[in-house]
C-alpha positions as CSV (number, residue, x, y, z in Angstrom):
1,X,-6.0,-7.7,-12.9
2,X,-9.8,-7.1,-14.4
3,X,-9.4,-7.3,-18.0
4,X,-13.4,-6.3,-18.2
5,X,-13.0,-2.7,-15.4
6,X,-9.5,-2.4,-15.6
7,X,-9.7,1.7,-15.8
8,X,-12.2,1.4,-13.1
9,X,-11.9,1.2,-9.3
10,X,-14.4,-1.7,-8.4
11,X,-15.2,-5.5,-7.0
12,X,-15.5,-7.3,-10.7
13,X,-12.4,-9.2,-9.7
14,X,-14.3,-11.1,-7.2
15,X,-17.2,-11.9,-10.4
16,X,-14.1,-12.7,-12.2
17,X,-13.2,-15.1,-9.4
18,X,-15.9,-16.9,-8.9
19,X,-16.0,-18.1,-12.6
20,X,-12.6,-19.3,-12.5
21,X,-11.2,-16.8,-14.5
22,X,-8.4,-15.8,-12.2
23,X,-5.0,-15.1,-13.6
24,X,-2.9,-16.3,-10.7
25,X,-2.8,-19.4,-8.7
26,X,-3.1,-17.3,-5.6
27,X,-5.9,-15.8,-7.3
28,X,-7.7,-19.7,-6.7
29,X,-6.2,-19.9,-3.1
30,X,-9.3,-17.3,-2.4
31,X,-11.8,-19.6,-3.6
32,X,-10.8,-21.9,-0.3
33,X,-14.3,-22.6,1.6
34,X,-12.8,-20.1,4.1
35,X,-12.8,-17.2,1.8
36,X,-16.1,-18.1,-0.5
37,X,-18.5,-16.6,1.9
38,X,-16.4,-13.2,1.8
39,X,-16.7,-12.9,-1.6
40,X,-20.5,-13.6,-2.0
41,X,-20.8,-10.9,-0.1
42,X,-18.8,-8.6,-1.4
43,X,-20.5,-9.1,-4.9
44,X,-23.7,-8.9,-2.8
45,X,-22.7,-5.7,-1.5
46,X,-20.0,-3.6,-3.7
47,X,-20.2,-1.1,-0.5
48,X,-18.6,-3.6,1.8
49,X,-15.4,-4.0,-0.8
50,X,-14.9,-0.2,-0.7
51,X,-15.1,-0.7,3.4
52,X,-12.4,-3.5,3.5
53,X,-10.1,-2.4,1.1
54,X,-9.9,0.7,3.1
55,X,-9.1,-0.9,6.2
56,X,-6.5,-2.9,4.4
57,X,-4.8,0.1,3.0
58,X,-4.9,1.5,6.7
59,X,-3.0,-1.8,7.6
60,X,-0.3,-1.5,4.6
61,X,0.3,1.7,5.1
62,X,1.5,1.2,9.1
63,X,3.7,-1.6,8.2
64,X,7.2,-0.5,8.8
65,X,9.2,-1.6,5.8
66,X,12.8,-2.2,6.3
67,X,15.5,-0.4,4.7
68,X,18.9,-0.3,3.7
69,X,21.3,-3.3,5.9
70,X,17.9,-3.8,7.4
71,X,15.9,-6.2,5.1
72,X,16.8,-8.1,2.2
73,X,15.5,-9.2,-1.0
74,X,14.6,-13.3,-0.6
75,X,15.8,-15.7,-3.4
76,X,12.9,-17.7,-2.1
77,X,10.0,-15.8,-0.2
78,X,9.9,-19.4,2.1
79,X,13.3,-19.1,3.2
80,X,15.8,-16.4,4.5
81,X,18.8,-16.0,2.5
82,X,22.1,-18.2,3.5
């Protein structure tokens, strides 16, 4: 979602970010006061990025996805399905 590095693996996004050139709303939602001092310094310090996103992954990939009769696709993320 980095028009400028999109063949490459890196934190621009966050640059990208903080001059409002986000391409989703939930792209703005990170700019909340909560989040702003995360991504200074994650443009401070491309090595942290890297660190995080790896943890992340680590977290995604232990999620237990349901399958099959299991789960279902929402109409509406907010709501369960009638």
């Amino acid at each position: 979602m980095d028009p400028q590095s999109s063949f490459v693996f890196d934190s621009h996004y966050f640059e990208n970010l903080y001059q409002n050139k986000g391409l989703f709303q939930s792209d703005a939602a990170l700019l909340t006061n909560a989040n702003s001092a995360m991504i200074a310094k994650l443009l401070q310090e491309p090595k942290e990025f890297f660190s995080h996103f790896a943890k992340s992954m680590k977290k995604m990939g232990s999620a237990e996805v349901l399958t099959g009769f299991e789960g279902e696709i929402r109409k509406q993320c907010h709501f369960v399905n009638h």
